[in-house]
C-alpha positions in Angstrom: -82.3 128.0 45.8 -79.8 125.5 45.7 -81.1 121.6 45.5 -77.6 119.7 46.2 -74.4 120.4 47.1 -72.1 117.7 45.6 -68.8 118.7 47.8 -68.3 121.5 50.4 -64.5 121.1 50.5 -63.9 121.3 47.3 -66.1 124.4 47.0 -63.9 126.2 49.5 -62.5 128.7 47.1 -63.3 132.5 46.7 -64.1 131.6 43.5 -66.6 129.4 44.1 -70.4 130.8 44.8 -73.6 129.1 45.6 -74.8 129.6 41.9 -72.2 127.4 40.4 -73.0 124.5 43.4 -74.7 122.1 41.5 -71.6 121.7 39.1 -69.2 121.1 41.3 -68.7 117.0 41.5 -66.2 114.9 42.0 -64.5 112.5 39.4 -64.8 108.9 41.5 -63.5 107.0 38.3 -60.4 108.0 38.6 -57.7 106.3 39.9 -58.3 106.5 43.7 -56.3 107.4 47.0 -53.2 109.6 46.6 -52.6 109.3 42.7 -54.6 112.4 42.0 -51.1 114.4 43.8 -49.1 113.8 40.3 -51.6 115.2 38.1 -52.2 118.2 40.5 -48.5 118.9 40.2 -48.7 119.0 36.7 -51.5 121.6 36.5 -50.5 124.2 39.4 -47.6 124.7 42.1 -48.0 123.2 45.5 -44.9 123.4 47.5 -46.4 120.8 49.8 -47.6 118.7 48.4 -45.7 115.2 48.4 -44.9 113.0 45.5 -47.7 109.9 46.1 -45.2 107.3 45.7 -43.1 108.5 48.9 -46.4 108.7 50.8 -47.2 105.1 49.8 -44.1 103.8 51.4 -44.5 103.9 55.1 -42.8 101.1 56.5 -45.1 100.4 59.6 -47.8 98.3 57.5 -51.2 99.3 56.1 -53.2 97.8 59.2 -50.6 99.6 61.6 -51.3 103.1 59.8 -54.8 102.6 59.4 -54.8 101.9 63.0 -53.2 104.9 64.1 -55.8 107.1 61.6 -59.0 105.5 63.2 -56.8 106.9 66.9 -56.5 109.8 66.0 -59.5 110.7 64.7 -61.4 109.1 68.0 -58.9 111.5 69.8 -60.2 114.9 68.4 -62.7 116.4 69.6 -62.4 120.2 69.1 -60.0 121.9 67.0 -59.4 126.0 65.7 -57.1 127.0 63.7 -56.3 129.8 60.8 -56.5 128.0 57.5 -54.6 129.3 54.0 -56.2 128.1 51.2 -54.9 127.6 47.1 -57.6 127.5 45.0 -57.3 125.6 41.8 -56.7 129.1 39.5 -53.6 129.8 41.7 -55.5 132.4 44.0 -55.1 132.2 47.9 -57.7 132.9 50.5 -57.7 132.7 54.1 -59.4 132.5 57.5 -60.4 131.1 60.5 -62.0 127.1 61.1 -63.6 126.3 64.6 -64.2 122.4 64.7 -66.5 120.4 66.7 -66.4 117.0 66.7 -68.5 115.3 65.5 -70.9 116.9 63.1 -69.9 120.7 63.5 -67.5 123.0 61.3 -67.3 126.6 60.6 -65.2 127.9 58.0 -65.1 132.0 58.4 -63.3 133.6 55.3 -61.8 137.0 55.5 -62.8 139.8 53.2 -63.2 140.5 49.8 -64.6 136.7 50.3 -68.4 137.0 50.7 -68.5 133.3 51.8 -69.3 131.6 55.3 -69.6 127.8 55.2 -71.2 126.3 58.5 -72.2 122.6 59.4 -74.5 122.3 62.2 -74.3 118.3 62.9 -76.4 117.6 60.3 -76.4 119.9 57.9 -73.9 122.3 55.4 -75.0 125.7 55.1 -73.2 128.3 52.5 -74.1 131.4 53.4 -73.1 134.2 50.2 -72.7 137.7 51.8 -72.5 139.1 48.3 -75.7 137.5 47.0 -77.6 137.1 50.3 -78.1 134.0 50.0 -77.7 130.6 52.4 -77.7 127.4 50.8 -77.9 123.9 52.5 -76.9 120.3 51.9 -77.1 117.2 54.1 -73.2 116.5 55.4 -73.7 113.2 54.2 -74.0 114.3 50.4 -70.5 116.1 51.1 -67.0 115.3 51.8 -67.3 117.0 55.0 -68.8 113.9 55.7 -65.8 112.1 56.7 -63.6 115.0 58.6 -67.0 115.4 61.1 -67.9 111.4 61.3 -67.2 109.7 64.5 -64.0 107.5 64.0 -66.7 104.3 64.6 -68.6 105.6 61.2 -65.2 105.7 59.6 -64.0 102.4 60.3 -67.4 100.3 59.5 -67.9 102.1 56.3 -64.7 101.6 54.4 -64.4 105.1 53.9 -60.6 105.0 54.3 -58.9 104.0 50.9 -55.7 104.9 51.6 -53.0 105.6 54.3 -49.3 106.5 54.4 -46.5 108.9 55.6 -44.1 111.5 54.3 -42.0 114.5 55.8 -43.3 113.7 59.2 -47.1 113.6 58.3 -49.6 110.9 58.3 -51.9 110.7 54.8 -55.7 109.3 55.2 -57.3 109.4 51.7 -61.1 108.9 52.2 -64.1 107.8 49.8 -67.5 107.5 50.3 -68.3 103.7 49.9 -71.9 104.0 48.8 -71.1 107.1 46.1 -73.6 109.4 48.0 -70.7 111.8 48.5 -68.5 112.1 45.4 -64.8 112.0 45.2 -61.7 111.8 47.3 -60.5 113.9 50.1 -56.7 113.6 52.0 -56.5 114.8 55.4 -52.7 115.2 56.4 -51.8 114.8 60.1 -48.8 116.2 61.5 -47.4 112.7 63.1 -43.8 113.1 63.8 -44.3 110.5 66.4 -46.7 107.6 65.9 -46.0 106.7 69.4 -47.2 110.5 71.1 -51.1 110.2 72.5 -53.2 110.3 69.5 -54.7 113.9 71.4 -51.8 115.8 70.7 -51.5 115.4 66.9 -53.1 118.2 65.0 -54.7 118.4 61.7 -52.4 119.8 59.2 -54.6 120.5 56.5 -56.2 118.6 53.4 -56.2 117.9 49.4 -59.2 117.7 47.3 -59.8 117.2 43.9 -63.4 118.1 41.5 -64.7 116.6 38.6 -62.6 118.6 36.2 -59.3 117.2 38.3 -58.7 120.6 39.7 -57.3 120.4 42.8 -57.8 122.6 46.4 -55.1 122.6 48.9 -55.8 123.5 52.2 -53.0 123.9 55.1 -53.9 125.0 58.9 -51.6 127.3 61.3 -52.2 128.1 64.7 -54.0 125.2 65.3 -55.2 124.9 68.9 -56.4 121.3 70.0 -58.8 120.4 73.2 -60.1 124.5 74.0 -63.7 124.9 74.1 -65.7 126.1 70.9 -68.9 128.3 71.6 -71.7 126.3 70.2 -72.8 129.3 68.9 -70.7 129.6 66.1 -72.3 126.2 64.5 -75.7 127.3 64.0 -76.5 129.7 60.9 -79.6 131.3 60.3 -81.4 131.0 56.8 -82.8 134.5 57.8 -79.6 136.2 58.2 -79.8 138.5 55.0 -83.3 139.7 55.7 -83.1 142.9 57.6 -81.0 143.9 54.9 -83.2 143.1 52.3 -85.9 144.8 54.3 -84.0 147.9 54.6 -83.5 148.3 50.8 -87.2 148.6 49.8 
């Protein structure tokens, strides 16, 4: 059974299963906040991902930017969406996120991927179709920490490292303070106008990076704000493979 589980985002890879868990960290000695984008252009194609040093320049101020982030994430409360993921070998999968904020996700991958990652409000479960297993994790060991914490946990903990704008898109790079949750994660915001109600702006997707400086891209479509979520869809059970199990003996 799996004891910790250092990062959920970056573990959101068909790749990834909950045997090889435990190794996957984050490098928090690195250079922080958007720096990581050079390197991961280096290593693997990303058509969106923006150069760090436009993203730095904003032009409205730190505090202004910052400002807008903490709005923004106080604003959203529900969110769904189809997601397209690059893994850090080049492969792609996809499929469906239902958010809840704060506290619930539920990342649904479409076959062959045998994965189904859930967060209940306090809790990560990885449930492995092809192993029959379910894995858990507090959310606060993970970097799912910061896209489920209520924008008043954000702006007391100095989670925020890092905030600026490119192509129309608001950056917030985001590190856990006390090191409980390793690494760096950027959320990207689709922001064309900083003065629209802080409800309409959508999440566009995210960037995260693991211990070996691999990086996971992440970019949402169909994203539908505000529309109730069935609670349902947040709660996992750690049972779920047993009937099947059963049936085999």
């Amino acid at each position: 059974m799996l004891t910790t589980l250092a990062t959920a985002l970056a573990a959101l890879s068909t790749g990834w299963s909950t045997a090889d868990a435990g190794a996957a960290t984050f490098d928090v000695s690195a250079d922080t906040g958007l720096a990581f984008a050079q390197e991961a252009e280096e290593t693997q194609e990303a058509e969106t991902l923006p150069p760090p040093e436009a993203v730095e320049q904003s032009g409205r101020g730190e505090a202004v930017e910052r400002a807008r982030a903490l709005e923004i994430f106080a604003a959203v409360e529900t969110l769904q969406a189809r997601f397209r993921q690059v893994n850090p070998d080049g492969s792609v999968s996809e499929g469906d996120i239902a958010l809840s904020r704060p506290g619930r996700v539920r990342f649904a991958y479409d076959a062959p991927s045998p994965l189904l990652i859930v967060a209940d409000g306090s809790t990560v479960a990885i449930a492995d179709s092809a192993l029959e297993t379910v894995d858990r994790a507090p959310i606060r060991s993970t970097p799912l920490r910061w896209l489920l914490a209520p924008a008043s946990e954000l702006e007391s903990s100095g989670a925020i490292v890092e905030v600026g704008r490119y192509d129309n898109q608001l950056y917030v790079t985001l590190e856990d303070p006390e090191g409980e949750a390793e690494g760096r994660v950027t959320l990207a915001f689709a922001d064309a106008d900083p003065a629209a109600p802080a409800g309409e702006v959508a999440l566009a997707g995210w960037y995260a990076v693991d211990g070996m400086g691999s990086l996971t891209q992440v970019t949402l479509d169909e994203v539908r704000l505000g529309q109730r979520v069935d609670p349902r869809q947040f709660v996992l059970d750690d049972d779920m493979f047993s009937s099947r199990r059963r049936g085999r003996r």
